[in-house]
C-alpha positions as CSV (number, residue, x, y, z in Angstrom):
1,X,90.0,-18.9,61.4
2,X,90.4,-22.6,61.6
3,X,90.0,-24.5,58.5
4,X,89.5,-28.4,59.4
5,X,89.6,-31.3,56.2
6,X,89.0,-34.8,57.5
7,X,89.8,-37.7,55.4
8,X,89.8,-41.9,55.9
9,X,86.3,-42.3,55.7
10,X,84.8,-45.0,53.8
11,X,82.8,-48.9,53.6
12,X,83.7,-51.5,55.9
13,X,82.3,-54.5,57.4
14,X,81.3,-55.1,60.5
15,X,84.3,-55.4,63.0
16,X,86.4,-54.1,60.8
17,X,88.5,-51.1,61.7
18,X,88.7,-47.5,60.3
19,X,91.4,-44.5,60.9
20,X,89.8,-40.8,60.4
21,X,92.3,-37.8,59.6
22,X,91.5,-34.2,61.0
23,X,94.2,-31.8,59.1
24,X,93.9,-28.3,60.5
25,X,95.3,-25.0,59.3
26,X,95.6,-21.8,59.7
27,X,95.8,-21.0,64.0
28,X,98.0,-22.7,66.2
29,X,97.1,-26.6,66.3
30,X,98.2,-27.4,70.0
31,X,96.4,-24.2,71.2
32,X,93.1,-26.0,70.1
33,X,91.2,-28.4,71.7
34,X,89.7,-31.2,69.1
35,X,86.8,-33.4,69.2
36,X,85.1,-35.9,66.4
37,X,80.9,-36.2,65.7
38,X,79.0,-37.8,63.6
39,X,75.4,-38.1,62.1
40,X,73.9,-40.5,61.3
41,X,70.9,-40.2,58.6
42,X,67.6,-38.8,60.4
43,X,69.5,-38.4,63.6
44,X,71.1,-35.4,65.3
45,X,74.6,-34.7,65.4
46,X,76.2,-36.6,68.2
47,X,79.1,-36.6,70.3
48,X,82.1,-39.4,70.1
49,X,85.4,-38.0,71.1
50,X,87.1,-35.1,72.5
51,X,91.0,-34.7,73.3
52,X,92.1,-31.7,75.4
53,X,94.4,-28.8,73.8
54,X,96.9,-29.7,76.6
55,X,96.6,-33.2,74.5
56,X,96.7,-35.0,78.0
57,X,92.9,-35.9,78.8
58,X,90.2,-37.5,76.5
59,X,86.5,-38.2,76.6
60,X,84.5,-40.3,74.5
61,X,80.6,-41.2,74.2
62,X,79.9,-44.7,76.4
63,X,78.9,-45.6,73.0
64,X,82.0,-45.9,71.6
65,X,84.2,-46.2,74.9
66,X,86.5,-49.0,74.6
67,X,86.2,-49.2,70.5
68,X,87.5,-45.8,68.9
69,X,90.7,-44.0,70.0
70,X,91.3,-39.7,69.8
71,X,94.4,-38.8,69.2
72,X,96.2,-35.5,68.3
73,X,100.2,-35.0,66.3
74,X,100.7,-31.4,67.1
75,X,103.5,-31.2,64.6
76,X,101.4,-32.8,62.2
77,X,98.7,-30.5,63.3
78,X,96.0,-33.4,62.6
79,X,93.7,-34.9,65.0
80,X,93.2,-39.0,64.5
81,X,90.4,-41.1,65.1
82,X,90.8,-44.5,65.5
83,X,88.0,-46.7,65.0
84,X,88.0,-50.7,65.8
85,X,85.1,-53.4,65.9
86,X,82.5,-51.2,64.0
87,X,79.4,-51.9,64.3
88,X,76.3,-50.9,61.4
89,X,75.1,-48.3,64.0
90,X,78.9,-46.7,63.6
91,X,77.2,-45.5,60.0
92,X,77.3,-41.6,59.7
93,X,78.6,-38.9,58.4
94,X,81.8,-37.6,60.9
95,X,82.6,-33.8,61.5
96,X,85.9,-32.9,63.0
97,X,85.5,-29.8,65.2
98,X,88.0,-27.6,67.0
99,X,87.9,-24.8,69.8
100,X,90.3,-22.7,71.3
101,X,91.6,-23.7,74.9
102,X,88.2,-24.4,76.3
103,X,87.8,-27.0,79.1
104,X,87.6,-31.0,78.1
105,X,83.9,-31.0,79.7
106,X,82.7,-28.1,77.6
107,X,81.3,-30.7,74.1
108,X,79.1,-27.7,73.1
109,X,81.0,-25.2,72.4
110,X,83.0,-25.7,69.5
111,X,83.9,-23.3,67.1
112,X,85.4,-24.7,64.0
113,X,83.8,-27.8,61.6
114,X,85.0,-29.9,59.1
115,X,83.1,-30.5,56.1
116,X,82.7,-34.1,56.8
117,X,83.7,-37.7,55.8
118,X,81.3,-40.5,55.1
119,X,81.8,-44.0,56.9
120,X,79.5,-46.8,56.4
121,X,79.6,-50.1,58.1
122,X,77.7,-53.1,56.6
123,X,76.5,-55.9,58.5
């Protein structure tokens, strides 16, 4: 088991800039591939950022491309999103999630969840 605590959420204005904590325990962090989601209210959960367990290769939604940043400290074993020029439509609820060694491509199949952390972006 995998258990996954994100942090850093909160209220910010819009273009303001946010930094999201993933703290994992309990498997081997750098043997898991990590990925961030969000959902927003009366939406489905979505997609924003993945960063492979070799911690070379990321992919992100074209929604945020350009704007958030996934990044993983192994010997921290957290994940890290970083979040710049948000936008209201950033507003959601965002899940970490973690699997083990699957490909970078492979955005539904993840095995582990975080219990969320609120952000809210005013306009």
């Amino acid at each position: 088991q995998v258990q996954l605590v994100e942090s850093g959420g909160g209220l910010v204005q819009a273009g303001g800039s946010l930094r999201l904590s993933c703290a994992a325990s309990g498997r081997t962090f750098s043997d898991y591939g990590m990925a961030w989601f969000r959902q927003a209210p009366g939406k489905e959960r979505e997609f924003v950022a993945t960063i492979a367990w070799t911690g070379s290769n990321t992919l992100y939604a074209d929604s945020v491309k350009g704007r958030f940043t996934i990044s993983r400290d192994n010997a921290k074993n957290t994940a890290y999103l970083q979040m710049s020029s948000l936008k209201p439509d950033d507003t959601a609820v965002y899940y970490c999630a973690a699997h083990y060694r699957r490909g970078l491509h492979e955005i539904a199949n993840f095995d582990y969840w975080g219990q969320g952390t609120q952000v809210t972006v005013s306009s």
